[in-house]
C-alpha positions, -999 to 999 in steps of 0.1 A, spaced: 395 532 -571 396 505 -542 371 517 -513 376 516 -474 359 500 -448 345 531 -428 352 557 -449 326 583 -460 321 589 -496 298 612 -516 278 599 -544 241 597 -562 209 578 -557 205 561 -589 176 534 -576 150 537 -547 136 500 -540 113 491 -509 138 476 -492 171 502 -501 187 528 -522 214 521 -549 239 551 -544 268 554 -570 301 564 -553 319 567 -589 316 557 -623 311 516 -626 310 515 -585 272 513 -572 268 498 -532 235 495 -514 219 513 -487 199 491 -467 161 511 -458 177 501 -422 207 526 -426 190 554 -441 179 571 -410 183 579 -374 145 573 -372 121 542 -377 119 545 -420 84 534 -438 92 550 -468 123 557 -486 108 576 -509 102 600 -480 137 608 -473 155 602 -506 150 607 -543 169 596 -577 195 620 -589 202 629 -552 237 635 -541 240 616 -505 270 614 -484 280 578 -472 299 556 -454 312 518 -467 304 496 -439 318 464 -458 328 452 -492 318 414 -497 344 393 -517 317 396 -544 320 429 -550 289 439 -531 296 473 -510 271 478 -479 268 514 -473 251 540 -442 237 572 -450 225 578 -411 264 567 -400 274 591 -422 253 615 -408 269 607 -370 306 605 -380 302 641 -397 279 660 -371 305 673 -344 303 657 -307 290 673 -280 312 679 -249 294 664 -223 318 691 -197 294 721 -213 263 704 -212 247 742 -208 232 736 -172 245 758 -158 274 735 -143 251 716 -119 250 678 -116 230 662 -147 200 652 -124 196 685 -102 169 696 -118 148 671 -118 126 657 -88 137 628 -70 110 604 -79 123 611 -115 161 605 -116 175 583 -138 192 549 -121 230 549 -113 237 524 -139 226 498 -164 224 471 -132 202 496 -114 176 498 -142 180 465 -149 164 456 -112 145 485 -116 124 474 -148 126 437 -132 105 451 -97 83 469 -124 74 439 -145 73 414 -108 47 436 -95 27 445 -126 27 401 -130 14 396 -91 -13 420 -98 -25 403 -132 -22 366 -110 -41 380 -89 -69 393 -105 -68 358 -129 -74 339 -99 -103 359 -90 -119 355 -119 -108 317 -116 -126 314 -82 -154 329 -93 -160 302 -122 -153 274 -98 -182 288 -76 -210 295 -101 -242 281 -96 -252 273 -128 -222 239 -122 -235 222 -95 -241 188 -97 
């Protein structure tokens, strides 16, 4: 059986190492699971969200000229959960950001927060220059340095 790039394949966990799982799509055909591709959410332990024997679903993300198949459990998981429609968000048909308080809506676009997070991190470094050269001035005047 010749696999496809992107296609999503059932098969069983037949190793668990600290850095992967070995899944077995079919008889003679094993492909690795990097720990990275395991879950939607940061992953310590693989141990913690798979087991030997268990029957995964999985998607082939790329077959090396060597024969060695790279495989996603968590894409898996996000081609086969259904998309949301983003036209019944279940608000009641108001505007995404009517709810919330002006002080907390979410920038326009990605520019927006871009020079959003920038006048964040400006003002947050004049206010730690500040209060470095205070503490500067306050060495170059001590007492105890006078000649």
């Amino acid at each position: 059986m010749q696999l496809e790039t992107g296609k999503i394949y059932e098969g069983k966990v037949t190793g668990i190492t600290k850095f992967g799982a070995f899944v077995e799509i079919e008889p003679g055909t094993t492909g690795m699971v990097h720990i990275s591709e395991v879950a939607n959410t940061y992953v310590n332990e693989i141990k913690d969200h798979l087991t030997e024997g268990q029957t995964v679903k999985v998607k082939v993300l790329s077959v090396s000229g060597e024969g060695k198949i790279s495989l996603s459990i968590k894409k898996a998981m996000d081609s086969s959960a259904p998309k949301k429609d983003s036209r019944h968000s279940g608000n009641g048909g108001r505007r995404p950001d009517a709810s919330r308080p002006a002080q907390e809506k979410a920038p326009q676009s990605p520019e927006a927060a871009f020079e959003d997070m920038l006048n964040k991190f400006k003002q947050s470094s004049d206010e730690r220059m500040g209060d470095l050269k205070k503490v500067l001035d306050v060495k170059r005047r001590n007492p105890s340095r006078r000649k």
